[in-house]
FILUMNU-147660 format. One line per 4 residues: their letters; for each residue x, y, z of C-alpha. Coordinates in nm, 4 decimals. Layout:
BEGIN
A	X/Y/Z  ...
***
This chain:
BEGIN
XXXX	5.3636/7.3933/9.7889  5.5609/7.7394/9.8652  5.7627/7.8525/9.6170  5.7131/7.5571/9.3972
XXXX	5.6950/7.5464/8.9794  5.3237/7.3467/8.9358  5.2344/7.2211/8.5932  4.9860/7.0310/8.4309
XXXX	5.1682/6.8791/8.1436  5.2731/6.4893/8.1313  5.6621/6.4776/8.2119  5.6983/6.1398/8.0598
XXXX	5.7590/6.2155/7.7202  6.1462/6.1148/7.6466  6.0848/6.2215/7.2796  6.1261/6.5567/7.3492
XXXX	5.7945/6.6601/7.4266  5.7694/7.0340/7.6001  5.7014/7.0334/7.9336  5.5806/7.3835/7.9441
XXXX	5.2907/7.3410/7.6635  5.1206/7.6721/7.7162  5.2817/7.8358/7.3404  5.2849/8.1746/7.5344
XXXX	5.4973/8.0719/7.8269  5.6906/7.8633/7.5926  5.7857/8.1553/7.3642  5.8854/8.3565/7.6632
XXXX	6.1013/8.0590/7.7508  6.2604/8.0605/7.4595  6.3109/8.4772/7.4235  6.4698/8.4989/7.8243
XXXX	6.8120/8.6500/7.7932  6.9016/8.4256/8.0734  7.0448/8.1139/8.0094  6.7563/7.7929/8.0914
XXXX	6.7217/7.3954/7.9482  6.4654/7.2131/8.1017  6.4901/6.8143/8.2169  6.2344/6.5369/8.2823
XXXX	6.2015/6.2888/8.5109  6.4169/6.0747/8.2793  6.6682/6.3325/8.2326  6.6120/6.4171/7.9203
XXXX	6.6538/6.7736/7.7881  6.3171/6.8793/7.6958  6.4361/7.2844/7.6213  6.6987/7.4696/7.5720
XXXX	6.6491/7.8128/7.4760  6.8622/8.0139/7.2949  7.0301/8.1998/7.5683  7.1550/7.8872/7.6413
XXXX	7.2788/7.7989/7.3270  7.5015/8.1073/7.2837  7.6327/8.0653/7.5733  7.7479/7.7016/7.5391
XXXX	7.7868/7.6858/7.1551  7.6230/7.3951/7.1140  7.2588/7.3817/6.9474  6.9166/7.3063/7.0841
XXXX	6.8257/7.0381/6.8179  7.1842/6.8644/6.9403  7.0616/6.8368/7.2939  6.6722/6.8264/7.3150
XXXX	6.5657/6.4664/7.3247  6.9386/6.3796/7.4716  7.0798/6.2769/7.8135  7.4341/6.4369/7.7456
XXXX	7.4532/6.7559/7.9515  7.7581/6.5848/8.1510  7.9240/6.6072/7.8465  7.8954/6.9475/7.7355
XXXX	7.9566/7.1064/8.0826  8.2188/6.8609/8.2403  8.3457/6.6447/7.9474  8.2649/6.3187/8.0241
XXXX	7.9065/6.1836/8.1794  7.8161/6.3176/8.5570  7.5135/6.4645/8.6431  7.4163/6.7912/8.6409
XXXX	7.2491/7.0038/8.9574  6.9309/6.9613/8.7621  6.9563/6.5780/8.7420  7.0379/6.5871/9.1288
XXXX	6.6771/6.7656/9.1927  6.5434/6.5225/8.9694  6.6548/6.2149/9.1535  6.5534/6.4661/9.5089
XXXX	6.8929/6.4038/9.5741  6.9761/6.4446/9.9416  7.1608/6.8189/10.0801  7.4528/6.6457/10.2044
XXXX	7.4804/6.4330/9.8533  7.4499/6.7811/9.6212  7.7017/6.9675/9.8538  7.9404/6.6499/9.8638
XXXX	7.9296/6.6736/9.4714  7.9916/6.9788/9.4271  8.2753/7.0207/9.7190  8.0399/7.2088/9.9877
XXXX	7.9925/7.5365/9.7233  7.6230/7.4745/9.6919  7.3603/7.6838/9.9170  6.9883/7.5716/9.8942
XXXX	6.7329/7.7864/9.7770  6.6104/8.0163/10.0595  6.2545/8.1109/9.8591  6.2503/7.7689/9.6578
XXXX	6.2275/7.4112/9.8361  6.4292/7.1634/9.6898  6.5981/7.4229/9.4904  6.9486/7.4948/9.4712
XXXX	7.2171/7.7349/9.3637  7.5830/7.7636/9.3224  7.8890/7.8672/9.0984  8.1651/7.7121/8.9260
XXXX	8.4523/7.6998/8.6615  8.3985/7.4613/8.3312  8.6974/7.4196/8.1736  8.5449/7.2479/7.8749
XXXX	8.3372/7.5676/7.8012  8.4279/7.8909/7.5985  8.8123/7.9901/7.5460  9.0251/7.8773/7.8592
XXXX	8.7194/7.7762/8.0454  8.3930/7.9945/8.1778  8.2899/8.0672/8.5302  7.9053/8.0419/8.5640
XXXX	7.6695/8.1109/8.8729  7.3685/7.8843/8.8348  7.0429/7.7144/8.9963  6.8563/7.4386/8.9516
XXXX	6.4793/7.4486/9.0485  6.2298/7.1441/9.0784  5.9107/7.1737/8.8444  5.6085/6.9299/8.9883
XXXX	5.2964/6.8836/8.8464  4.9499/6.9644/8.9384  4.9449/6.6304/9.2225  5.2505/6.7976/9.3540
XXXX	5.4969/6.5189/9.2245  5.8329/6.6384/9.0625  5.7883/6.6170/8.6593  6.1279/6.7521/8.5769
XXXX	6.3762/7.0269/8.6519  6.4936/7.3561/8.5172  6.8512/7.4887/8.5120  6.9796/7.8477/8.4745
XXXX	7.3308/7.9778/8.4106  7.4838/8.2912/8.4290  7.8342/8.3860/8.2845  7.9956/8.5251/8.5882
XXXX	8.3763/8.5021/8.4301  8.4312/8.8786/8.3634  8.3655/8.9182/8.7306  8.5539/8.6390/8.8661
XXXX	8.8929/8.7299/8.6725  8.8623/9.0782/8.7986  8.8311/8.9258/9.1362  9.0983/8.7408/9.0912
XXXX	9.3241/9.0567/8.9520  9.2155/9.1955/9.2691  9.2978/8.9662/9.5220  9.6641/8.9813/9.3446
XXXX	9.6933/9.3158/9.2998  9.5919/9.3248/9.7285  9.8853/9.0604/9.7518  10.1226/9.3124/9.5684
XXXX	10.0092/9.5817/9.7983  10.0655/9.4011/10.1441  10.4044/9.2663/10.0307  10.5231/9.6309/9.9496
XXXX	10.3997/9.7644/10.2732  10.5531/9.4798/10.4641  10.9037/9.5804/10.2691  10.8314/9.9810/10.3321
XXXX	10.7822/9.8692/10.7422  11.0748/9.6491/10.6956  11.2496/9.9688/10.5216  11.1509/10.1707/10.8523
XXXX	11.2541/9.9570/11.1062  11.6037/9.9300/10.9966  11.5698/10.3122/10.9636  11.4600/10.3762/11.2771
XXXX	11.7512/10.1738/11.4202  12.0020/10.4139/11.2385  11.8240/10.6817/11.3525  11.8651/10.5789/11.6960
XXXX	12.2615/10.5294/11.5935  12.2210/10.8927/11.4392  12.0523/11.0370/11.7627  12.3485/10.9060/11.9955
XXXX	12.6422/11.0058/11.8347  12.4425/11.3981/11.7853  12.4162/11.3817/12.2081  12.7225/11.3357/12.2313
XXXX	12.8176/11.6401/11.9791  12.5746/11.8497/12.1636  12.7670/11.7760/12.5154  13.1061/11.9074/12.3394
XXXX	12.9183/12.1993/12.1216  12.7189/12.3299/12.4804  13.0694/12.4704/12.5891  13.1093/12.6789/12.2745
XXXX	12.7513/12.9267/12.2032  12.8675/12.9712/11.8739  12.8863/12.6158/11.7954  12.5285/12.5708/11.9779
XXXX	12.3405/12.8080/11.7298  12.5057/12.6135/11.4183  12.3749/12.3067/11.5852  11.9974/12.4557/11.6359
XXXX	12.0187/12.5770/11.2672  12.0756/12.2257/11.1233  11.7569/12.1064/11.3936  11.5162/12.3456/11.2891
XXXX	11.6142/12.2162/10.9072  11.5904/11.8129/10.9852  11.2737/11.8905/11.2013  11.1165/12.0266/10.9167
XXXX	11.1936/11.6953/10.7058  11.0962/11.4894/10.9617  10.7315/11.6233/10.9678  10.7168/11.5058/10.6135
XXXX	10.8746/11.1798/10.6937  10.6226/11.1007/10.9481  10.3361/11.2164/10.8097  10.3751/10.9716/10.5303
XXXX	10.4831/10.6944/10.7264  10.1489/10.7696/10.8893  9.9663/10.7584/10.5655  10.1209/10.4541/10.4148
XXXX	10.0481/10.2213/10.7333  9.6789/10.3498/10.7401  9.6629/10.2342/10.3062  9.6063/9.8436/10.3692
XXXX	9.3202/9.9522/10.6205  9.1364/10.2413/10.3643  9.1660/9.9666/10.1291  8.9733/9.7299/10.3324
XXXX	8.7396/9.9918/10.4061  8.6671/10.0545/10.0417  8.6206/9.6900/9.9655  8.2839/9.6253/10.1742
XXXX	8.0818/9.8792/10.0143  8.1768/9.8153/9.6465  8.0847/9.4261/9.7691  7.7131/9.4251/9.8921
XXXX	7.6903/9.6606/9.5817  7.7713/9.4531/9.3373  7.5956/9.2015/9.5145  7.2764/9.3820/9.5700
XXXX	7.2696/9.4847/9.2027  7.3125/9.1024/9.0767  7.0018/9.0092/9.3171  6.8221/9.3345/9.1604
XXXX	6.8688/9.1909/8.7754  6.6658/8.8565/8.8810  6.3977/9.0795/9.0390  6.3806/9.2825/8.7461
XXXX	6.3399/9.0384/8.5123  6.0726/8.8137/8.7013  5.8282/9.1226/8.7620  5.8655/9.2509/8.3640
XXXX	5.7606/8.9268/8.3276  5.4344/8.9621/8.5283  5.4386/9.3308/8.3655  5.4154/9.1960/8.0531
XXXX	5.1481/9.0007/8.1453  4.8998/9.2443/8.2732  4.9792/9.4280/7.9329  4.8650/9.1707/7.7379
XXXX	4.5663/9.0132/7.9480  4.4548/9.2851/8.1857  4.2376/9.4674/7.9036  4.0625/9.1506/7.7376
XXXX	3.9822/9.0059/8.1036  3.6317/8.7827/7.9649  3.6180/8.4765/8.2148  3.7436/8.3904/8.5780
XXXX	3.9915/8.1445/8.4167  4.2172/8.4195/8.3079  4.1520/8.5978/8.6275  4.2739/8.3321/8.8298
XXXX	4.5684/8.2499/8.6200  4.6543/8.6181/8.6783  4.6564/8.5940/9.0286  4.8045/8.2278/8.9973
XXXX	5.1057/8.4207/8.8428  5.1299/8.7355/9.1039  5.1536/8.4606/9.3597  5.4697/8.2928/9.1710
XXXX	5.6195/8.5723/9.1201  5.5963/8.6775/9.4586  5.4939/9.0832/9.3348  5.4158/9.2160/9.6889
XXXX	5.7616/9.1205/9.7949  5.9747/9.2750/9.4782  5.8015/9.5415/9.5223  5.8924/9.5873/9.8770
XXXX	6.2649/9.4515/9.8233  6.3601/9.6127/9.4966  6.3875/10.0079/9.6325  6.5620/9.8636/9.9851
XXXX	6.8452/9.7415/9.7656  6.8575/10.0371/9.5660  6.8761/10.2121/9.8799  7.1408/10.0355/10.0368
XXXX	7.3353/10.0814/9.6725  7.3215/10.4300/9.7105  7.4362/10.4190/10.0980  7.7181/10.2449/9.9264
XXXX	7.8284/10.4526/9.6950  7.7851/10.7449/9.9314  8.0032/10.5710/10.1688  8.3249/10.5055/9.9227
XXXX	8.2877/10.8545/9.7793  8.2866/10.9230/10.1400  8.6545/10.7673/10.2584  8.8146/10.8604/9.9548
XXXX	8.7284/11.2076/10.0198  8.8466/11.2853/10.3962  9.1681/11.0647/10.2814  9.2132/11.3232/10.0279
XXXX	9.1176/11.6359/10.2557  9.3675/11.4716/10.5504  9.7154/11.3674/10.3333  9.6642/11.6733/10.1516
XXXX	10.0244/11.8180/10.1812  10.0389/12.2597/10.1557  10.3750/12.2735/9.9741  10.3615/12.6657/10.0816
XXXX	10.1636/12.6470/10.3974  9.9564/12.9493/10.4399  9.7188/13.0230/10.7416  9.3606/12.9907/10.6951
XXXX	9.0307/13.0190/10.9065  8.9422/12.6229/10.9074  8.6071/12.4634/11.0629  8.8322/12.2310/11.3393
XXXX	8.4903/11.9989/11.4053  8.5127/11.9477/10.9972  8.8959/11.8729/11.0512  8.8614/11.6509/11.3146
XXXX	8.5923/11.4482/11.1673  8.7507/11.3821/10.8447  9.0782/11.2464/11.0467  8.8403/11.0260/11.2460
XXXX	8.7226/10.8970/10.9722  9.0680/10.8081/10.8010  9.2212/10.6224/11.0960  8.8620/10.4683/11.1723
XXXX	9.0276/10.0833/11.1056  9.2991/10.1701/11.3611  9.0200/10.2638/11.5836  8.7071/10.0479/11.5192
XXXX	8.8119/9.7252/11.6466  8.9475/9.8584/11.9675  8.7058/10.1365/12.0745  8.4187/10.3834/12.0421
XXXX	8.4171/10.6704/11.9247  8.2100/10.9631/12.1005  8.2348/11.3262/11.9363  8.1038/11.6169/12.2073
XXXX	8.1725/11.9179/11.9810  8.0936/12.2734/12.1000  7.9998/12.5333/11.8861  8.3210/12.6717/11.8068
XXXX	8.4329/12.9583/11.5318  8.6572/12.9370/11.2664  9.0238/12.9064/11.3507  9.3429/13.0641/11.1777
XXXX	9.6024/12.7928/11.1623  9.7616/12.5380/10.9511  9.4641/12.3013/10.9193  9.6375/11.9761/10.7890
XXXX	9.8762/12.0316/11.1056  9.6000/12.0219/11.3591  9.4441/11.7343/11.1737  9.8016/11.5189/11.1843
XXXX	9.7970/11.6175/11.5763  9.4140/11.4745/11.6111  9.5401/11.1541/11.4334  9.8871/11.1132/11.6573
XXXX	9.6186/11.1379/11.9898  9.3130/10.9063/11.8847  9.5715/10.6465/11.7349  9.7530/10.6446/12.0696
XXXX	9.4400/10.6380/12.2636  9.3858/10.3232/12.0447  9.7049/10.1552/12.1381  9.6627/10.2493/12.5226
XXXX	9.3189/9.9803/12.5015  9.3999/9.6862/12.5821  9.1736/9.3479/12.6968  8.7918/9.4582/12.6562
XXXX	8.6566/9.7194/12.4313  8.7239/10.0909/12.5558  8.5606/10.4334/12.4113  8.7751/10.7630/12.3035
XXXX	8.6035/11.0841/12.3817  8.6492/11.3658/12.1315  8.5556/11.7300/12.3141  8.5670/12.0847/12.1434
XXXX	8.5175/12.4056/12.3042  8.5663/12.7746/12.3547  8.7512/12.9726/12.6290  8.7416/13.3303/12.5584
XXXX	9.0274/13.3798/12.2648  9.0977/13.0262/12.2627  8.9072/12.7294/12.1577  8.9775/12.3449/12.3037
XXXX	9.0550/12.0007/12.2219  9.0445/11.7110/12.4022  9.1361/11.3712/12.3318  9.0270/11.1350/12.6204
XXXX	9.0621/10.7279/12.6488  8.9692/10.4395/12.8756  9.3022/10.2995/12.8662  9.6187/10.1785/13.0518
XXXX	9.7264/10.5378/13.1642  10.0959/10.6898/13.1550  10.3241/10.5575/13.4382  10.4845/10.7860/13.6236
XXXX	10.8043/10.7175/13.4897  10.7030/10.7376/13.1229  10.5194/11.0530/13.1668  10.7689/11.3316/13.1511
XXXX	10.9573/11.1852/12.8536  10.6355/11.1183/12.6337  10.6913/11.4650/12.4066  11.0912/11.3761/12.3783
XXXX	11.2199/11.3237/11.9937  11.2198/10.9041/11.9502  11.1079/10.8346/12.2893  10.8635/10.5459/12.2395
XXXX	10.7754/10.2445/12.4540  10.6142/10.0511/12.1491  10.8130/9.7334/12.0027  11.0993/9.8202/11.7030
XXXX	10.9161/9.8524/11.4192  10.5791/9.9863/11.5395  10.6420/10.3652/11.6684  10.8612/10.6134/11.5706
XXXX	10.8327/10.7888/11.9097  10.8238/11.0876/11.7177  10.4382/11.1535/11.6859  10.3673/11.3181/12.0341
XXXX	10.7016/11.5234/12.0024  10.6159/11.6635/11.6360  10.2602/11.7220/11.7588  10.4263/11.9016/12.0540
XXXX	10.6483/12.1178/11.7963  10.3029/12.1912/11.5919  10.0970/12.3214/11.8900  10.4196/12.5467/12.0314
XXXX	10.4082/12.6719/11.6076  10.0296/12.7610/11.6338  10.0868/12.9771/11.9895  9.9003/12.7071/12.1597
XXXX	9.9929/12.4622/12.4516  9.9099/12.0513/12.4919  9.8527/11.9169/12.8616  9.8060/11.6202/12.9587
XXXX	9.5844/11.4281/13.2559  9.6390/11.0464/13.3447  9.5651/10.8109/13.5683  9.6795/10.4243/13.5823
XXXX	9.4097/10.1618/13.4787  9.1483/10.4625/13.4088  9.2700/10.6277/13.1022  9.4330/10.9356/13.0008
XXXX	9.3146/11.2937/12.8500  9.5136/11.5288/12.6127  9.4088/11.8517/12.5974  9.4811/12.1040/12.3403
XXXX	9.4344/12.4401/12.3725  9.5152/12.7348/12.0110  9.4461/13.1153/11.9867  9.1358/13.1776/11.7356
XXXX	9.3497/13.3902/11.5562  9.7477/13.4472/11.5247  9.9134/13.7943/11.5656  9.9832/13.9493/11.1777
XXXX	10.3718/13.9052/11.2658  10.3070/13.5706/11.3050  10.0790/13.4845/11.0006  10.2039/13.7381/10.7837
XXXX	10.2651/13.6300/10.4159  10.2199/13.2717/10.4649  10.5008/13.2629/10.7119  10.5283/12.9497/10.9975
XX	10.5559/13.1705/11.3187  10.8258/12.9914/11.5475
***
């Protein structure tokens, strides 16, 4: 049968008897660094090698000839998942027993595997992964069953210190939004009481400039304020983003391991056979053993998980990177030539959680030159526009449009959605300081004004194009490069 352990020997024995009597396979049993005992029909242990014995502390001359596995795993008598394959215990009875964590075998039949905690093993108890495989004899009938175990604890605590430490996180960023909200409602209480200071101040000019003074100051601290707002509600979803890659790799490097250590195995083998080939006997338990092994397919399987690994790794190196290149904060801003299709691609790929449940993304870049400007500026514009093309999708899944291009001394931008639109109403208010028509809590309303502010800084303009129930289209539109008044000695030209 597929998949199958066949042998030969008489499982009968309850004295102990091996059930693997080949000496050769039997000291290769015994020298596996992974963790095996072997059961017979009776369920009685007829090895335990000493893998397992260091991992369980208790000796193979205690347990060989013995029906007391219960007792060193669980404390009292229960059966095993070996004695369940024994007794070709039924699916629903081995997931029922060991509360629905059990999978079957996909390249074994009747096989099994799972994981669990033991209390009664090691100091404060020992997670193990382990599986349970039928062995049948040459008439296909089961003769016993062998177990293996893994110690999986090191890797389940740090789960576990994970999960908290993810707890921690979510709790502090639903106190910092908390924090905000009740911000933004003084802010509001701030923003009336300056209206109506600017109605008295407008009848005195001297009064006026004072007041312009102290906005051009709080603007400036503002732009800080909500670029890290920005930054600290995108965390949770970086986080997330970081956590599936490290997963299949871990994952895809445990599967690797039992590869690895069935086709030494066969390896091994060859090594010691190949050469001294004399009759067909050995041949064919050569090729008895490439087809247990399953060669062809480790062979095949072993550099695609590799592969995906190093996708993996790519991929967190990756995020962690353009978050870095996008938060990066120029504490004295100087004006650079940037690549803007660089720029906008690493803030796509920062607020790509915001985005990726809601829409697709399409990039239509142009060939464009390098820009002077304030890069990280332009990039915290590119992220106010595709996260509020985001929000405009509602219902079924939309697609943002991302367009560069070149007009003379000027190069483009466009940001373009498949959502809602602007009403008519809304429309010429949508670049006013805290004008937002998002629930308290969720919007500043400062992100199109401050992007407004950034474009008028860089000499540039912002237009917009909307239509109800179709979608809307910023466009953005900067010099290539800034007069030397204007970009002179690191200066912000106003």
């Amino acid at each position: 049968m597929k998949g199958e352990f066949l042998i030969d020997s008489n499982p009968t024995n309850t004295e102990g008897v091996s059930l693997l009597e080949d000496v050769r396979l039997a000291d290769f049993f015994d020298a596996s660094p992974v963790a095996t005992f072997v059961i017979n029909t009776r369920h009685v242990v007829t090895h335990f090698n000493k893998a397992c014995q260091n991992l369980l502390k208790v000796s193979a001359a205690d347990m060989i000839g013995q029906r007391k596995l219960g007792q060193v795993f669980y404390g009292y008598d229960r059966p095993v998942l070996a004695d369940l394959v024994v007794n070709q215990a039924s699916t629903v009875d081995v997931t029922r027993l060991y509360d629905n964590q059990v999978h079957p075998s996909q390249l074994i039949e009747d096989a099994y595997e799972t994981e669990g905690f033991f209390p009664a093993l090691g100091d404060g108890g020992l997670w193990l992964f382990f599986t349970a495989v039928p062995l049948r004899n040459a008439s296909g009938a089961i003769a016993g069953a062998v177990e293996t175990l893994q110690d999986v604890t090191e890797r389940k605590r740090a789960e576990e210190a994970l999960l908290k430490h993810q707890g921690s996180l979510e709790e502090l960023i639903e106190n910092r939004t908390s924090q905000l909200a009740h911000a933004n409602h003084a802010l509001l209480d701030d923003v009336a009481r300056r209206e109506a200071a600017e109605a008295a101040l407008l009848r005195q000019n001297s009064a006026l400039n004072e007041l312009n003074a102290k906005l051009t100051k709080a603007q400036e601290h503002l732009i800080q304020s909500e670029k890290m707002a920005s930054i600290g509600q995108l965390a949770a979803g970086v986080a997330h983003e970081i956590n599936n890659p490290i997963g299949y790799i871990f994952s895809n490097f445990g599967s690797l391991e039992k590869y690895l250590d069935r086709l030494f195995a066969m390896l091994d083998a060859y090594e010691k056979a190949e050469d001294t080939i004399s009759d067909g006997q050995t041949k064919s338990d050569l090729a008895a053993m490439r087809r247990d092994v399953e060669l062809e397919f480790l062979k095949e399987d072993i550099p695609s998980l590799m592969q995906e690994s190093k996708e993996g790794i790519v991929r967190v190196r990756k995020i962690v990177q353009d978050l870095k290149d996008f938060s990066h904060v120029d504490t004295n801003p100087e004006w650079q030539f940037s690549n803007l299709n660089q720029g906008i691609d690493s803030t796509l790929n920062v607020v790509n959680n915001e985005v990726k449940y809601k829409a697709d993304v399409v990039k239509d870049y142009g060939d464009l030159p390098e820009v002077q400007c304030l890069p990280s500026q332009i990039n915290q514009v590119v992220m106010n526009l595709v996260v509020n093309a985001a929000h405009a999708i509602s219902g079924e899944r939309g697609k943002i449009t991302v367009r560069t291009g070149v007009e003379g001394d000027r190069v483009w931008i466009e940001v373009a959605d498949t959502g809602s639109g602007i009403p008519k109403g809304v429309l010429p208010h949508i670049f006013d300081p805290f004008y937002t028509t998002k629930p308290v809590g969720k919007g500043t309303g400062l992100g199109l004004s401050l992007s407004y502010g950034i474009i008028q800084k860089h000499n540039g303009s912002i237009d917009v194009q909307t239509e109800m129930a179709k979608g809307t289209t910023f466009r953005i539109t900067l010099p290539i490069t800034q007069s030397a008044t204007q970009a002179g000695n690191g200066a912000v030209p106003t």
